[in-house]
DRENDO-1510 file (C-alpha; in Angstrom, 1 decimal, always signed):
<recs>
REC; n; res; u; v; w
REC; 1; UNK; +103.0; +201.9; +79.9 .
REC; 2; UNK; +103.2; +200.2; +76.4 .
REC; 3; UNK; +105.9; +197.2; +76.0 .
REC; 4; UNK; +108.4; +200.1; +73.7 .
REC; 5; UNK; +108.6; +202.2; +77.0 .
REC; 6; UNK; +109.5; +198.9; +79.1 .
REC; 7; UNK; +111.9; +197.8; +77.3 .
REC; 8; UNK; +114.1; +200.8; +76.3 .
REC; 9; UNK; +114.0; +201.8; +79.9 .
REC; 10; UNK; +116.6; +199.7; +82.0 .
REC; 11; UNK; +115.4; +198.1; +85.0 .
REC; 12; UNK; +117.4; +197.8; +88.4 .
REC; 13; UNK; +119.3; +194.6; +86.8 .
REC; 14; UNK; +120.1; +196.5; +83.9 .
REC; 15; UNK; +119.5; +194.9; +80.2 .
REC; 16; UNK; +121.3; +192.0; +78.3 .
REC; 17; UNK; +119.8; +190.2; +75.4 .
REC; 18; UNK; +116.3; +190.0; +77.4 .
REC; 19; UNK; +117.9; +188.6; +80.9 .
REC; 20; UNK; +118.4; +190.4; +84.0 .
REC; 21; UNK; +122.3; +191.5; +84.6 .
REC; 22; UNK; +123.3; +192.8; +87.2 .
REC; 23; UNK; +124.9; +196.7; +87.0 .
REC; 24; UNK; +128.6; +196.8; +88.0 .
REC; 25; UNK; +129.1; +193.3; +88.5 .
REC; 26; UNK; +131.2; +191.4; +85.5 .
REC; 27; UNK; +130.1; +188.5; +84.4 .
REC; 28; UNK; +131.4; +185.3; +86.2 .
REC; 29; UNK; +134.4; +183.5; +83.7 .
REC; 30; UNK; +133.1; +180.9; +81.7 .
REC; 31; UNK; +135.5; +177.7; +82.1 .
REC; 32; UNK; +135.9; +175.5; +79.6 .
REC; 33; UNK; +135.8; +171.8; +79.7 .
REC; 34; UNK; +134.4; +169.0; +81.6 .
REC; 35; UNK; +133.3; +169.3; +85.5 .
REC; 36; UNK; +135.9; +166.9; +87.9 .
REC; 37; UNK; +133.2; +164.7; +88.1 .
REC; 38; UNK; +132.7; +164.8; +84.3 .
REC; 39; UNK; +136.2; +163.4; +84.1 .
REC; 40; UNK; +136.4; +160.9; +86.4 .
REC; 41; UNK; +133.1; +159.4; +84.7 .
REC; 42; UNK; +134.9; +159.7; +81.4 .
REC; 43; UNK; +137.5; +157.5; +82.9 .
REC; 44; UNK; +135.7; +154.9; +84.3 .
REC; 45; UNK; +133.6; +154.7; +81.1 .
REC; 46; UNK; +136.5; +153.9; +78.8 .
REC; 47; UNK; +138.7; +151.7; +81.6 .
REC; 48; UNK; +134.9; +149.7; +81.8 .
REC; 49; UNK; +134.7; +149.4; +78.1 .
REC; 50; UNK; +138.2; +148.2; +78.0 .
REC; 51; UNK; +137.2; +145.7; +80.6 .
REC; 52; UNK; +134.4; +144.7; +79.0 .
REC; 53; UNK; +136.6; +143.9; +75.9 .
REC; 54; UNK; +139.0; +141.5; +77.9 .
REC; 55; UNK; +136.0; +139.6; +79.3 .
REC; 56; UNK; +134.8; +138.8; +75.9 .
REC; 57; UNK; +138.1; +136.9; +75.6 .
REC; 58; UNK; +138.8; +135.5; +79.3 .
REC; 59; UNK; +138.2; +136.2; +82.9 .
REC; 60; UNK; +141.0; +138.6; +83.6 .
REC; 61; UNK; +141.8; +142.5; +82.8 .
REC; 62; UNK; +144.6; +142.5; +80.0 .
REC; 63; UNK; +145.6; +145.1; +77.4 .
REC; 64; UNK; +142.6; +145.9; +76.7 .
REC; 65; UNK; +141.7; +147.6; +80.2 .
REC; 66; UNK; +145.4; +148.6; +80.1 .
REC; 67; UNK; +144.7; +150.4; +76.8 .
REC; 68; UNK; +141.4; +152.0; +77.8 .
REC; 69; UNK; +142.2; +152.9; +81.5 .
REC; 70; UNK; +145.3; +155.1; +80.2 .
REC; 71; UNK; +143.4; +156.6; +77.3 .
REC; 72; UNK; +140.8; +157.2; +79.7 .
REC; 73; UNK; +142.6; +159.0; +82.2 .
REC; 74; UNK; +144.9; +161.2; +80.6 .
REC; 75; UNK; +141.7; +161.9; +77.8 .
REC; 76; UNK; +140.4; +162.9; +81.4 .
REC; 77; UNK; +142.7; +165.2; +82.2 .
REC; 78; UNK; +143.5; +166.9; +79.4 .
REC; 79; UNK; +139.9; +167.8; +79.2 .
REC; 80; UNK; +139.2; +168.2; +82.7 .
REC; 81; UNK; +138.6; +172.4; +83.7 .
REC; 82; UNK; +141.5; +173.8; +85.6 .
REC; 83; UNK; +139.7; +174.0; +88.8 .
REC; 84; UNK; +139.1; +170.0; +88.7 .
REC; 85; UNK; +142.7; +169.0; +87.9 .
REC; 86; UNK; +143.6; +167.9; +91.2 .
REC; 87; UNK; +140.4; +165.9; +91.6 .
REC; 88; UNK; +141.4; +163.8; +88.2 .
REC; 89; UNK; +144.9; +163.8; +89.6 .
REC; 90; UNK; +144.2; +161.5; +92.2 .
REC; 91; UNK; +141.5; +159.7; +90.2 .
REC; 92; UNK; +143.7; +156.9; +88.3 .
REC; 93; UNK; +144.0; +154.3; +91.2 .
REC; 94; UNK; +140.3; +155.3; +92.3 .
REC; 95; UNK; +139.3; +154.1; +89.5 .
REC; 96; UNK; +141.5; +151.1; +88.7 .
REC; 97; UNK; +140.3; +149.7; +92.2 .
REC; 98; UNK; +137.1; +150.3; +91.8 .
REC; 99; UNK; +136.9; +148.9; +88.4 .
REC; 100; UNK; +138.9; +145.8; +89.5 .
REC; 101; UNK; +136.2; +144.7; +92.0 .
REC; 102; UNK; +133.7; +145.7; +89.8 .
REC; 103; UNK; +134.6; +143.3; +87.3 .
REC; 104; UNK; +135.3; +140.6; +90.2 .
REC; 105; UNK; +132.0; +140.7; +91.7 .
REC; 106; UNK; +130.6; +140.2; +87.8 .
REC; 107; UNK; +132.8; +137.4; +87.2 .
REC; 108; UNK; +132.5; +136.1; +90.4 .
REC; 109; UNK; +136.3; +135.8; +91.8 .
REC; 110; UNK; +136.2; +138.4; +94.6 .
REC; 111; UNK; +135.7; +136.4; +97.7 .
REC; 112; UNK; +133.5; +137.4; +100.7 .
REC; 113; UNK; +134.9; +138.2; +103.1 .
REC; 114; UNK; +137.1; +141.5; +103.9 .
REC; 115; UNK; +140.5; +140.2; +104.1 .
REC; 116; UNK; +140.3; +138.1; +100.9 .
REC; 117; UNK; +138.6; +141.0; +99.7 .
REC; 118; UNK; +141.5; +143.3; +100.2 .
REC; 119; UNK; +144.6; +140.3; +99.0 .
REC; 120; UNK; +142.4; +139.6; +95.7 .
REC; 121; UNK; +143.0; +143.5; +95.5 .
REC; 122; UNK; +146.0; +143.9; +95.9 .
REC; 123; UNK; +147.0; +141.1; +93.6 .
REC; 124; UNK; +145.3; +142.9; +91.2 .
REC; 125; UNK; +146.8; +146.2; +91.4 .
REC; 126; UNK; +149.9; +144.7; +91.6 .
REC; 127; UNK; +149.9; +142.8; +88.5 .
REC; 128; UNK; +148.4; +145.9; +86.6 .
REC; 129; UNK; +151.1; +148.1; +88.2 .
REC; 130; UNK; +152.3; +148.9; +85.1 .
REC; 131; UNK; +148.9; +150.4; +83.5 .
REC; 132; UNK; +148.5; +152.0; +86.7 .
REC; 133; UNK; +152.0; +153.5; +87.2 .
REC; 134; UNK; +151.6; +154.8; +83.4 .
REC; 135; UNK; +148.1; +156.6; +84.3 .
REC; 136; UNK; +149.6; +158.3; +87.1 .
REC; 137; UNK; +153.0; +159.3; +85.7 .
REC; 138; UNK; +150.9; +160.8; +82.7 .
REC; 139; UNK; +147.8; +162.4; +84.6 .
REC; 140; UNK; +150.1; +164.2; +86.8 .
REC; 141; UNK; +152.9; +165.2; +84.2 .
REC; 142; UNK; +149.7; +166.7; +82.2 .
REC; 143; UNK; +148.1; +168.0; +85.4 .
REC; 144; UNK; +151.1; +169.8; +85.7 .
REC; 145; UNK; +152.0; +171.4; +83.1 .
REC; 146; UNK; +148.3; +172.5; +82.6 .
REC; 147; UNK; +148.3; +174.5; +85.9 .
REC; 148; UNK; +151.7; +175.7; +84.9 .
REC; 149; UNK; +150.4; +177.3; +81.4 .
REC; 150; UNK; +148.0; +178.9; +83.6 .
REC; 151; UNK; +150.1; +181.3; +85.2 .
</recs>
């Protein structure tokens, strides 16, 4: 059987482009964008480099974090596939917090033990309430209207 008989002959998978497809069966959608997870590492990326900018000036997350943590989660979610929308959704104070004690255990202000551990915290969340309560407002209000323009 030469190699022109082969391939003009479909197989049980059928033919496409030299890969095996399956007969009957469409293929599955391709979705567009960045993977939940994707997103959530795009927003810890940018709310870290913002972090990293306010420690080159002081010891304390300022506009710069602000800045970065709101362009990082709304540049999240507006690039985040549909199916990963309410992942990113509930990202923002994930990733405040977690950047928050990341940047106290490098500058060395987060106490040892759990309860100071939790007040240092929450003193932090609550004087960047306002960076977080913008990040939320706008990740949801995109998240929104996103799954709305999908119907």
């Amino acid at each position: 059987m030469s190699s022109a008989t082969s391939a003009s002959r479909p197989g049980p998978y059928g033919t496409g482009d030299g890969f095996p497809v399956a007969r009957g069966l469409p293929a599955p959608p391709r979705q567009r964008g960045l993977t939940a997870r994707a997103a959530v590492v795009l927003a810890l990326a940018l709310s870290l480099i913002g972090a990293g900018i306010d420690l080159l000036g002081g010891n304390s997350l300022d506009l710069g974090f602000a800045v970065c943590f709101v362009l990082g989660c709304v540049l999240a979610v507006c690039t985040v596939r549909r199916s990963g929308l309410k992942t990113v959704a509930f990202a923002p104070p994930l990733v405040y917090a977690g950047v928050a004690l990341l940047i106290g255990l490098v500058v060395g202000n987060v106490p040892r033990t759990v309860v100071r551990q939790a007040i240092e915290l929450g003193t932090v969340l609550v004087i960047g309430a306002p960076a977080l309560l913008i990040a939320v407002v706008l990740v949801v209000l995109v998240a929104l209207l996103r799954a709305a323009s999908a119907r």
